[in-house]
ZAFI-224682 format. One line per 10 residues: number of its first residue (from 1); their letters; for each residue x, y, z of C-alpha. Coordinates in Angstrom, 2 decimals, decimal comma. Layout:
<pts>
NUM = A = X/Y/Z; ...
</pts>
This chain:
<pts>
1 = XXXXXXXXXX = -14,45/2,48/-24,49; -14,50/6,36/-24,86; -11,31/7,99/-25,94; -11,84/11,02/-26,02; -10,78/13,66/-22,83; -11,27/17,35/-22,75; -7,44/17,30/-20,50; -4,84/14,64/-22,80; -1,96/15,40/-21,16; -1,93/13,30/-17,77
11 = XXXXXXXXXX = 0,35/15,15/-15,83; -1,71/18,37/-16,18; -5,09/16,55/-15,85; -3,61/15,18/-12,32; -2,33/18,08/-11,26; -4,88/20,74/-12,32; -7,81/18,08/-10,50; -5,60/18,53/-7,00; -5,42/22,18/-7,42; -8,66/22,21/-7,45
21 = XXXXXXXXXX = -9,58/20,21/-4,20; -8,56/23,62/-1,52; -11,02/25,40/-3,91; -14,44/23,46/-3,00; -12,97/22,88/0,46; -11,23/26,04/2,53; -10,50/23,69/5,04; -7,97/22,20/3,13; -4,46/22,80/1,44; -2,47/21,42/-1,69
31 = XXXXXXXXXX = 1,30/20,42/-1,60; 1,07/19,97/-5,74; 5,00/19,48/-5,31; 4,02/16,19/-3,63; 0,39/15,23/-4,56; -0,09/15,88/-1,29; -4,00/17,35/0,12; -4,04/18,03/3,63; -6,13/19,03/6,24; -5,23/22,94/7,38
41 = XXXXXXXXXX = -5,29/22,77/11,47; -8,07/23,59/12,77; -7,22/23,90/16,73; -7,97/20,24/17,86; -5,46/17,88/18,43; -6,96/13,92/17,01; -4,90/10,95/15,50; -4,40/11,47/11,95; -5,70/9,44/9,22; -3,82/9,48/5,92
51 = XXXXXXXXXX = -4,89/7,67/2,54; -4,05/7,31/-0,97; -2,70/5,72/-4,25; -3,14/5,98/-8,26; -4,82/8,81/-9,89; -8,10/8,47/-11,74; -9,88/6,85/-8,76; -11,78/10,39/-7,94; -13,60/11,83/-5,21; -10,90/9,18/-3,84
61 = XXXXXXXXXX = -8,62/9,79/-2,03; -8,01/13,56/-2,49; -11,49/14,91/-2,02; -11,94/12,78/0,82; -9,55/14,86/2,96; -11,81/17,17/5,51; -12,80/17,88/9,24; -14,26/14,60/10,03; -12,72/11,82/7,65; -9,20/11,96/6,02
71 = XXXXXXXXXX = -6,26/14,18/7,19; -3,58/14,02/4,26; -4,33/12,30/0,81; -1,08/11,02/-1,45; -1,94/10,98/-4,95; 0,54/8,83/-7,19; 0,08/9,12/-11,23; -3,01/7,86/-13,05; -3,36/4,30/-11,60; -0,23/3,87/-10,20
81 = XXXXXXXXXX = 1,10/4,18/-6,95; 2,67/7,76/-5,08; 6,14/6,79/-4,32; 7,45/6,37/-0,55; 9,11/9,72/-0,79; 5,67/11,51/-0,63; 3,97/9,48/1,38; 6,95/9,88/4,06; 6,71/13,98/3,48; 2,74/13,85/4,10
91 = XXXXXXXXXX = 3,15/11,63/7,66; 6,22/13,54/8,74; 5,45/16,93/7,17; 1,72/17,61/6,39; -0,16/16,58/9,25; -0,33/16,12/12,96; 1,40/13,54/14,83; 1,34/13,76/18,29; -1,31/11,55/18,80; -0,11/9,24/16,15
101 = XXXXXXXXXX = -1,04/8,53/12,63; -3,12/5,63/10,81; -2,29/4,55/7,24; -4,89/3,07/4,92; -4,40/1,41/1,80; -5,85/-0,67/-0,86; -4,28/-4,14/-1,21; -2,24/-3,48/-4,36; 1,31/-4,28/-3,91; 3,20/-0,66/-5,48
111 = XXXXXXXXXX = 0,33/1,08/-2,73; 1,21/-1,46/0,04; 5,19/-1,44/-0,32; 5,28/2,61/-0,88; 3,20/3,42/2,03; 4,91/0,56/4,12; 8,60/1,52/3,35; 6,90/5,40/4,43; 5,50/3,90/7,69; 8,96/1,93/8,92
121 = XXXXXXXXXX = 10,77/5,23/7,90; 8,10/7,50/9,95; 8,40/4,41/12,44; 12,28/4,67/12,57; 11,79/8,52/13,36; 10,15/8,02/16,54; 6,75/8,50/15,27; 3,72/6,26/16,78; 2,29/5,27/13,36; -0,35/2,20/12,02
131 = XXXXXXXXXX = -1,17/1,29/9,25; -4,12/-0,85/7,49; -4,51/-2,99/4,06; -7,99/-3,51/2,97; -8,23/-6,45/0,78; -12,30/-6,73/0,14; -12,98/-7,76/-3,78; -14,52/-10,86/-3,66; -13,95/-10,65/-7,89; -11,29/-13,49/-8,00
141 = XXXXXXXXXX = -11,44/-16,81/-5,98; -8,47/-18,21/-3,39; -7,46/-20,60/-5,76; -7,33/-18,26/-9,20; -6,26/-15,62/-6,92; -3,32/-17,13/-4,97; -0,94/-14,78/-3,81; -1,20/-12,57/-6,57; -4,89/-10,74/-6,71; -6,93/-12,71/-4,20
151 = XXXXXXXXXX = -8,76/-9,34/-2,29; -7,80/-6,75/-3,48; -8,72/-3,59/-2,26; -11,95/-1,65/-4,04; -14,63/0,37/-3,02; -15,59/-1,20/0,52; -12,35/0,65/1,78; -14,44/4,21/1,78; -15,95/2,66/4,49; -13,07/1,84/6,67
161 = XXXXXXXXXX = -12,29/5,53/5,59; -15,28/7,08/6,75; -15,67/5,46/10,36; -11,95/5,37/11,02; -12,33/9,48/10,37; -15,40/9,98/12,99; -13,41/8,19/15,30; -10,64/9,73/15,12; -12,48/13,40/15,28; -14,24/12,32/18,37
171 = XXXXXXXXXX = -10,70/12,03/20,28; -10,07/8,42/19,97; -6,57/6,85/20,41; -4,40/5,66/17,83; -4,84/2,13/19,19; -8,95/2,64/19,62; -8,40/3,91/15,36; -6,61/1,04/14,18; -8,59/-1,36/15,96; -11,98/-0,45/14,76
181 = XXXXXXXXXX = -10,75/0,25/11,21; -9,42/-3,22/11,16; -12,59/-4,51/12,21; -14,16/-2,76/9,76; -12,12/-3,98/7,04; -12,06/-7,57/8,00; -16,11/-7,19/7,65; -16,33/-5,89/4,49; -16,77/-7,45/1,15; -16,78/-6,07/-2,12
191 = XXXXXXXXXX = -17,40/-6,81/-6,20; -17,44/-4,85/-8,81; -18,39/-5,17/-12,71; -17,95/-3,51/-15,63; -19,45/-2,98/-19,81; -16,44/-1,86/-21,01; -12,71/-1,29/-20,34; -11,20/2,54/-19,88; -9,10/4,90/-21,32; -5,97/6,51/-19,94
201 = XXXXXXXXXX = -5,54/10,09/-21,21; -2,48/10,81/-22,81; -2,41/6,50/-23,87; -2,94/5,89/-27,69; -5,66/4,59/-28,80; -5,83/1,03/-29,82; -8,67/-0,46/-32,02; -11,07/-2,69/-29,87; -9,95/-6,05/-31,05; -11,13/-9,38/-29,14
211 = XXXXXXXXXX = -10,02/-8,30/-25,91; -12,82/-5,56/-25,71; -16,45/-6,42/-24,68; -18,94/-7,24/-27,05; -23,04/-5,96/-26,93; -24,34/-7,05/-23,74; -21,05/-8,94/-22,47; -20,50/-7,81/-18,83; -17,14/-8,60/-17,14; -17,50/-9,53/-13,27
221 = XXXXXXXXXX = -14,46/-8,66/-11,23; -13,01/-5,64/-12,95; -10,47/-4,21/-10,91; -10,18/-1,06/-9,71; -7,23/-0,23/-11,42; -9,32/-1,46/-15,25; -7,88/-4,77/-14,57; -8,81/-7,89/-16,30; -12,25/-9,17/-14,30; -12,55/-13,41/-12,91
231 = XXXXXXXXXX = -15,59/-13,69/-16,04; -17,60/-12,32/-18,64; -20,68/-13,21/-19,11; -23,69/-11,85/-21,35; -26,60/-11,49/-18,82; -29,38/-8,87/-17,59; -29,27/-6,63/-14,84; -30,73/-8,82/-12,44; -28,64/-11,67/-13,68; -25,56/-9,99/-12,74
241 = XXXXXXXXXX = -26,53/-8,80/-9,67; -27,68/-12,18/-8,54; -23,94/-13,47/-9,64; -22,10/-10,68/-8,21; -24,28/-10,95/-4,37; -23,44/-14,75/-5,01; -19,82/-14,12/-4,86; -19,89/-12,34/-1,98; -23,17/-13,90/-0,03; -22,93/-17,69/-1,00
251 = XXXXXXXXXX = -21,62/-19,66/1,68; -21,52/-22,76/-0,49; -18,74/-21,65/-2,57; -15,92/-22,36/-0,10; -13,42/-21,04/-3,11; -15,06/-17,47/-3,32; -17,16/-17,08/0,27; -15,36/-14,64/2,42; -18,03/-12,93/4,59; -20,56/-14,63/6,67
261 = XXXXXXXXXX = -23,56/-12,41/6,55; -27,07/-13,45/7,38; -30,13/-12,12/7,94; -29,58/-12,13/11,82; -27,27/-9,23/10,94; -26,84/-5,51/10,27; -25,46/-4,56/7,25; -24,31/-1,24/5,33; -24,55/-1,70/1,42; -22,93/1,04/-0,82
271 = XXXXXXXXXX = -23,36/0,81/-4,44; -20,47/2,55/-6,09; -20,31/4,29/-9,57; -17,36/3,57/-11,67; -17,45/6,78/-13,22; -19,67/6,16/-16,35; -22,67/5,32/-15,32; -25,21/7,78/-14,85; -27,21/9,29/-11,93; -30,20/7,95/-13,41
281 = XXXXXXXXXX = -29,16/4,49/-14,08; -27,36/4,00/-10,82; -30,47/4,27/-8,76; -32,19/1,86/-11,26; -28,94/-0,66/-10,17; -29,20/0,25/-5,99; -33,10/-0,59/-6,54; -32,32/-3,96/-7,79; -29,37/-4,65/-5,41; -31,53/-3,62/-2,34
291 = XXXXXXXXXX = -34,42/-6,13/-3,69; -32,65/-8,66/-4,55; -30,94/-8,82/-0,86; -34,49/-9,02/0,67; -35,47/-11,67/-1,60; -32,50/-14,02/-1,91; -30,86/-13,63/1,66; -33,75/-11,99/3,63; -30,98/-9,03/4,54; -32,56/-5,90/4,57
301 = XXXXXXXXXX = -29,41/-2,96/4,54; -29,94/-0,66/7,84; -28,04/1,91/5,70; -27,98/2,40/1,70; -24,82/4,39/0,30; -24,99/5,44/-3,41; -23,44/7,28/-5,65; -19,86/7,88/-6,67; -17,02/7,12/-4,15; -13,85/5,20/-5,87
311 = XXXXXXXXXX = -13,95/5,39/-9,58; -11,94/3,82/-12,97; -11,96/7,08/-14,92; -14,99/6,98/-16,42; -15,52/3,63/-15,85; -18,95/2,31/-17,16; -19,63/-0,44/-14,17; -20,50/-0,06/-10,57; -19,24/-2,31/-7,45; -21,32/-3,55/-4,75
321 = XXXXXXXXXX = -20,10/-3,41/-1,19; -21,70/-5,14/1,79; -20,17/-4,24/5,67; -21,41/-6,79/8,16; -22,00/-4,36/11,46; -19,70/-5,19/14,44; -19,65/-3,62/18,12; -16,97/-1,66/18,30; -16,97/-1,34/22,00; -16,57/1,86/22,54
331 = XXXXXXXXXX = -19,94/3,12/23,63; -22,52/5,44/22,63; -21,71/8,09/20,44; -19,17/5,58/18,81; -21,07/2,77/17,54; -20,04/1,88/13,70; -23,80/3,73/12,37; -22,79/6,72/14,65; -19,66/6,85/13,23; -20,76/6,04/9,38
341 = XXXXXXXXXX = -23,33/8,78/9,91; -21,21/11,54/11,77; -21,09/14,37/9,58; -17,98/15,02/7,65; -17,06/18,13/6,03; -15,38/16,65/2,63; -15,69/17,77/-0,71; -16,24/14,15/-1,97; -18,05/13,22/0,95; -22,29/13,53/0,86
351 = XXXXXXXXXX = -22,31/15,93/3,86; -22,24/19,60/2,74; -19,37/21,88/3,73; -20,29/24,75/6,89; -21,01/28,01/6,45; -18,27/28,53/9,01; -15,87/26,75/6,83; -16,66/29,17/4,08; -14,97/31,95/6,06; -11,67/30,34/5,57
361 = XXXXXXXXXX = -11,57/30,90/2,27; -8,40/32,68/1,73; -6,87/31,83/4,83; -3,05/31,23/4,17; -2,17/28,22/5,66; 1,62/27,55/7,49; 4,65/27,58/4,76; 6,03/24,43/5,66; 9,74/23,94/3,93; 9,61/21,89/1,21
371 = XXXXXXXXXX = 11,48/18,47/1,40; 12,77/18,76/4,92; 15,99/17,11/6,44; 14,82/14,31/8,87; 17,15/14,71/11,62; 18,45/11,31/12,89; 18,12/10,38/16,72; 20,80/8,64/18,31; 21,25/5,46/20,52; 23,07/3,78/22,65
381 = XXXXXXXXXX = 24,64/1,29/20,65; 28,01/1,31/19,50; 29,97/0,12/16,84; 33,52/0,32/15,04; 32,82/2,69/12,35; 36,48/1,73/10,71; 35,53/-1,67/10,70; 31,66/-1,51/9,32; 33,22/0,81/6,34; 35,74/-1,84/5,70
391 = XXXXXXXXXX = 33,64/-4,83/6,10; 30,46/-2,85/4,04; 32,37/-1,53/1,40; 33,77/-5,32/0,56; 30,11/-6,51/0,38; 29,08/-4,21/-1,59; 31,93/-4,32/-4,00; 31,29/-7,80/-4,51; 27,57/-6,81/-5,16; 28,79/-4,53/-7,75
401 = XXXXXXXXXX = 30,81/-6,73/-9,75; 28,12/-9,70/-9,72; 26,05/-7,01/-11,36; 26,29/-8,39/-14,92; 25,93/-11,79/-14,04; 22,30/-10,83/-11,79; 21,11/-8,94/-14,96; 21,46/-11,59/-16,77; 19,36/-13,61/-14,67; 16,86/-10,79/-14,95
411 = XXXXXXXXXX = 16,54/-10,64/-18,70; 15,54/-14,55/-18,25; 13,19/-14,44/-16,29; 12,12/-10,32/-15,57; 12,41/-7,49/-16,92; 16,29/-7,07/-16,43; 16,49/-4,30/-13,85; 17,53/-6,15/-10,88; 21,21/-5,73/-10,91; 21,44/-2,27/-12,45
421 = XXXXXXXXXX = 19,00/-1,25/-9,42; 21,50/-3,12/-7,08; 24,44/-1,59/-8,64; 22,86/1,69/-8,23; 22,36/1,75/-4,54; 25,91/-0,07/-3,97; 27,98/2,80/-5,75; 25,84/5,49/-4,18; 25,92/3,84/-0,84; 29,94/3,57/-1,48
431 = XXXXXXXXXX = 30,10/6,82/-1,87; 28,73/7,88/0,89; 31,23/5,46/2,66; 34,22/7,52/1,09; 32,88/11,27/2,57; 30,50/10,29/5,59; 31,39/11,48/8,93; 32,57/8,92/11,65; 30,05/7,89/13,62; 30,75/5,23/16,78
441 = XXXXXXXXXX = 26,45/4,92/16,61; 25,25/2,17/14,73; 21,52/3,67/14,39; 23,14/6,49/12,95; 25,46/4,57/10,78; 22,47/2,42/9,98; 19,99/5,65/8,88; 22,51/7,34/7,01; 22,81/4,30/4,47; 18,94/4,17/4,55
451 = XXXXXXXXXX = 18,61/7,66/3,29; 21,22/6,66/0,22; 18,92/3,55/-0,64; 15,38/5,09/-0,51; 16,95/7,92/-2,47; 18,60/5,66/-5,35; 16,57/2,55/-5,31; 13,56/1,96/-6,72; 11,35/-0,83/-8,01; 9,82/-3,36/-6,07
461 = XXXXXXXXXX = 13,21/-4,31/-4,82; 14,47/-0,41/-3,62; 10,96/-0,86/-1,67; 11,76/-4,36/0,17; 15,07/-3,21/1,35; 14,02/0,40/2,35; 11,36/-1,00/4,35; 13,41/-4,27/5,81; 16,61/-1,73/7,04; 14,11/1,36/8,11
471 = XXXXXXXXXX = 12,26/-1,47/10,41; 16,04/-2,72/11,56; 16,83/0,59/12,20; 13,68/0,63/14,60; 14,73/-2,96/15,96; 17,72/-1,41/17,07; 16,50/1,72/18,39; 14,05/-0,85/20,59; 17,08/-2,34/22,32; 18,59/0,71/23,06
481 = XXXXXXXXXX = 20,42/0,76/26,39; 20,07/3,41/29,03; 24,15/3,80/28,82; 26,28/3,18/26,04; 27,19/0,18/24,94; 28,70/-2,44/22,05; 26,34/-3,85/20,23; 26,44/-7,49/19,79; 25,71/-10,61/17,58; 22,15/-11,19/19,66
491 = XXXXXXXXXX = 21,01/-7,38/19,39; 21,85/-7,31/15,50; 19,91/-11,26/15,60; 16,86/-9,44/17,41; 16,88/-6,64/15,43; 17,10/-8,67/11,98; 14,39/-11,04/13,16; 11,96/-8,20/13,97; 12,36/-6,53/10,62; 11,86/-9,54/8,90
501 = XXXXXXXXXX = 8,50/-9,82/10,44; 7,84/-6,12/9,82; 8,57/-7,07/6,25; 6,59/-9,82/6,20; 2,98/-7,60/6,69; 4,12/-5,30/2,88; 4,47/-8,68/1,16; 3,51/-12,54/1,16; 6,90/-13,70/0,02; 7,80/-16,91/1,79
511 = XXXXXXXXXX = 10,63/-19,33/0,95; 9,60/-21,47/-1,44; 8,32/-18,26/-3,63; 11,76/-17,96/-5,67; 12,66/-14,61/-4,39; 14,91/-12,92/-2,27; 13,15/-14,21/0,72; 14,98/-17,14/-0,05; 18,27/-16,31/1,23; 17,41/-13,26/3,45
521 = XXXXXXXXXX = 15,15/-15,93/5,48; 17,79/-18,61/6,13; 20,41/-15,40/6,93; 18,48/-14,08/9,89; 17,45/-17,48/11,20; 20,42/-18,73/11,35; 22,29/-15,72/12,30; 19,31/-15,56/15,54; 20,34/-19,25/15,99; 23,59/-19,42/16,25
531 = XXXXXXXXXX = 25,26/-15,26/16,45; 27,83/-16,83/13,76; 28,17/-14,37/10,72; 29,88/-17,40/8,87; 27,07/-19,68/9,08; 24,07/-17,47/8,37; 25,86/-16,18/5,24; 26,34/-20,08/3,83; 22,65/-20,34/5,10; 21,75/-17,09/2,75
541 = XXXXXXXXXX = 24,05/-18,51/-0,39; 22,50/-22,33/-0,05; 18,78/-20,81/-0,49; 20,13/-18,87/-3,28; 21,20/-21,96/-5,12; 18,07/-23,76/-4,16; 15,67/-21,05/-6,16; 17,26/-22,80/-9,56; 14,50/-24,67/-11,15; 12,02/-23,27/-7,95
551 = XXXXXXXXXX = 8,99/-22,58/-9,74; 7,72/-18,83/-9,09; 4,79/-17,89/-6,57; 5,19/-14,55/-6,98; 6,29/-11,91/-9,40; 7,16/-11,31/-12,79; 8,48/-14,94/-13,31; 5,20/-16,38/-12,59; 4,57/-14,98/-15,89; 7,54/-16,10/-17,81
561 = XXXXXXXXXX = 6,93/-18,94/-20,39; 9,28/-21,74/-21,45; 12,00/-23,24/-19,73; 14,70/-20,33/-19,24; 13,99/-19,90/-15,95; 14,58/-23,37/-14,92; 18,71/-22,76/-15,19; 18,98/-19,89/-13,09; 18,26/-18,71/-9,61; 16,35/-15,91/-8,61
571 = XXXXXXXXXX = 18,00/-12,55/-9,56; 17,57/-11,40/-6,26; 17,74/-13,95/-4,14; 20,95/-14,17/-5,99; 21,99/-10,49/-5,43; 21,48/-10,76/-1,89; 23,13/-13,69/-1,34; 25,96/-12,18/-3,25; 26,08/-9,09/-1,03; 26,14/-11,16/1,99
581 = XXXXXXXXX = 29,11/-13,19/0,93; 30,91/-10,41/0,34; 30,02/-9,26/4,02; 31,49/-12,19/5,41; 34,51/-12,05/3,37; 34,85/-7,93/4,88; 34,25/-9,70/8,57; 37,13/-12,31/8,07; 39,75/-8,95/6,98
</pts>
């Protein structure tokens, strides 16, 4: 791998590259407070399409922004995800939402719980928002992958990009967007491979040792992010490509087919560069691809994108993506090739920017204030507010002092942050308890502890409950009567069983997984079930219990070795279950 960088420190590397976006492209603005490029307005009103993730992934996301394709872009750090925060300030803040807003996002899970927990939030606000996960590398198999890596997202999602853009610009609904995108997406398949791994700037640098690739090794599968590929293997050029369009062609192999392309179809290829690979050599790779596809499968691609769309650094591979063409039914002028071929005015894009454009250069764009106070809309339920601070601040009391006993779980089997995160959120949220205003509205009640939790939470666990209470928040607001009115047992059941679902499309968590799911599952079944607080509280605290000696589908205990884990239950399945108790102890006062 190459080391060396001309920018070492990261933070300046990111930032300085974002600054730089507006300056190739007048048509668009940087919020570097926020990572956030946007589109300036340009006098049409169109459904806005908003992308993003790690850094180090360039012309993606950022210079992708432009009349035509993307409207905002959230940038997080080098190959890690922006936090919820920013992508909340781009939807709400940076770009236009009256007729609605689509989210797109690889299938990583930091990309997919930030931008989700941004989407319930923007959701919860009233605004009519989407949002996609494209999962398209074909790199690991369904039974390697399991619920951990199987598709990913990778290159293919430029696509889904591109067209959901040009429809978008041509005055399409939010619903017409979403749809098509998600057609696109489920048609797509992608695989990438690499010579070599990458180097962070601003990492140090660690002698190659086994793990690095040895003359003429080639690992199939890379990630996106410079993770570990499905194989290595030390083959040709035309050896690997016949591999790689096996994974993704091969209809045989039931463990790694997930596209059904023949030669009866149309289909878009796009070879992508990695970052390392030169112009030169690139074109050598597309000419093989394209031949290959003519020879093995009889497909001959109606279009052939290549160059350099979604990078690793300076990545020395290339992916392969293959879209299988669908009707979109939307007529002429939006077919998908009409809409993959509209022009796009995008700095990372192919199409070159207007001379109109040009004479924007300059133009100040509108001072928005930076970090803006949502304002909270109110409903028509009612509640006791004396009563939910008594019965809340007992729960979460009892959260608080369980907190040594849930890190301790942690340290077993993670990496012992569960119960000071828990903590965290519990005293802030008390606090708030202590000075907040009385409000009889239990939306308003409800968003006022959200704020506290997206604010002091973090972690893969500050993301599940920010996006479980913003999409109970919107439950609520759902059932809002025309008059007031108390709410009751069934509307909080409703409510709870909707944001469960909601939750269910940021993560695969079942029960069974050995995590919280466990007891936040039984809870709102049983509460829908039967309206009795009592009963879906022992519900929550049995599926607790039942995570001790549950072996792990999902996070960082799947990776835990010898038998600690077997003695204790889930640390936050546990903290939940804790919290809930405590509830029901503040409902019997």
């Amino acid at each position: 791998m190459s080391a060396k960088h001309f920018l070492n420190d990261p933070t300046h590397l990111v930032n300085t590259a974002l600054l730089s976006i507006p300056l190739t492209n007048p048509a668009v603005s940087c919020d570097l407070a926020n990572k956030i490029i946007y589109r300036k307005p340009n006098g049409a009103s169109q459904v806005s399409v908003i992308s993003g993730g790690g850094s180090g992934h360039e012309p993606s996301f950022a210079s992708f922004v432009g009349n035509g394709l993307l409207s905002g872009a959230v940038a997080g750090t080098i190959f890690a995800s922006p936090s919820a925060e920013q992508v909340r300030r781009c939807i709400l803040h940076r770009v236009e939402k009256d007729k609605g807003v689509l989210v797109v996002v690889m299938n990583y899970t930091g990309d997919v719980l930030n931008f989700g927990m941004a989407v319930e939030k923007a959701r919860a606000s009233g605004i009519d928002v989407d949002m996609i996960v494209v999962g398209d590398d074909a790199g690991v198999g369904r039974e390697k992958g399991g619920k951990l890596t199987v598709l990913e997202g990778i290159a293919g999602t430029v696509l889904v990009q591109k067209i959901a853009g040009a429809l978008a610009a041509k005055g399409a609904s939010l619903k017409e967007v979403a749809d098509v995108a998600r057609l696109i997406a489920e048609n797509t398949v992608s695989i990438g491979s690499s010579l070599s791994h990458v180097h962070v700037p601003g990492r140090s640098v660690v002698e190659a040792g086994d793990d690095e690739l040895k003359e003429g090794e080639t690992e199939i599968g890379m990630g996106i992010h410079n993770e570990a590929g499905s194989e290595r293997k030390t083959t040709d050029l035309p050896g690997l490509v016949t591999t790689m369009l096996a994974h993704c062609l091969d209809t045989s192999d039931k463990d790694r087919n997930f596209s059904d392309m023949s030669s009866q179809d149309e289909v878009v290829l796009l070879v992508n560069n990695l970052g390392g690979v030169s112009v030169l050599e690139l074109g050598g790779i597309t000419n093989e691809v394209v031949e290959q596809l003519a020879k093995n499968y009889k497909i001959h691609p109606v279009r052939v994108l290549a160059g350099t769309f979604m990078t690793s650094l300076n990545g020395l591979g290339f992916s392969i993506s293959l879209l299988k063409i669908q009707d979109t039914g939307l007529g002429p002028g939006k077919t998908t090739l009409e809409l993959l071929d509209a022009p796009a005015e995008a700095s990372g894009w192919s199409a070159a920017i207007a001379t109109d454009t040009w004479k924007r250069q300059g133009e100040s764009t509108k001072n928005e204030e930076e970090g803006g106070v949502d304002e909270i809309q109110s409903s028509n339920l009612q509640l006791d507010c004396a009563f939910a601070k008594s019965a809340l601040t007992t729960a979460l009391d009892r959260l608080v002092k369980a907190e040594p006993e849930i890190t301790n779980y942690d340290t077993i089997v993670g990496d012992g942050d569960c119960g000071i995160g828990l903590k965290r959120g519990a005293d802030a949220i008390l606090k708030l308890l202590e000075k907040m205003k009385k409000t009889d509205d239990a939306v308003v009640f409800l968003q006022n502890i959200i704020q506290v939790v997206e604010v002091t939470m973090d972690g893969t666990s500050g993301a599940l409950y920010a996006i479980f209470l913003n999409a109970l928040a919107h439950g609520l607001r759902q059932q809002s009567p025309k008059s007031p009115e108390q709410i009751t047992a069934e509307i909080w059941g409703k409510a709870l069983e909707s944001s469960l679902q909601a939750l269910n499309k940021y993560t695969p968590a079942q029960p069974g997984d050995r995590t919280l799911i466990d007891a936040l599952h039984p809870f709102v079944t049983t509460l829908c079930q039967t309206g009795d607080i009592q009963a879906a509280t022992q519900a929550a605290d049995e599926g607790s219990k039942r995570t001790r000696g549950m072996k792990a589908s999902l996070g960082r205990t799947v990776y835990v070795g010898g038998d600690g884990w077997q003695g204790v239950p889930d640390p936050g399945a546990y903290g939940l279950a804790e919290l809930l108790l405590g509830l029901s102890e503040g409902f019997k006062k």
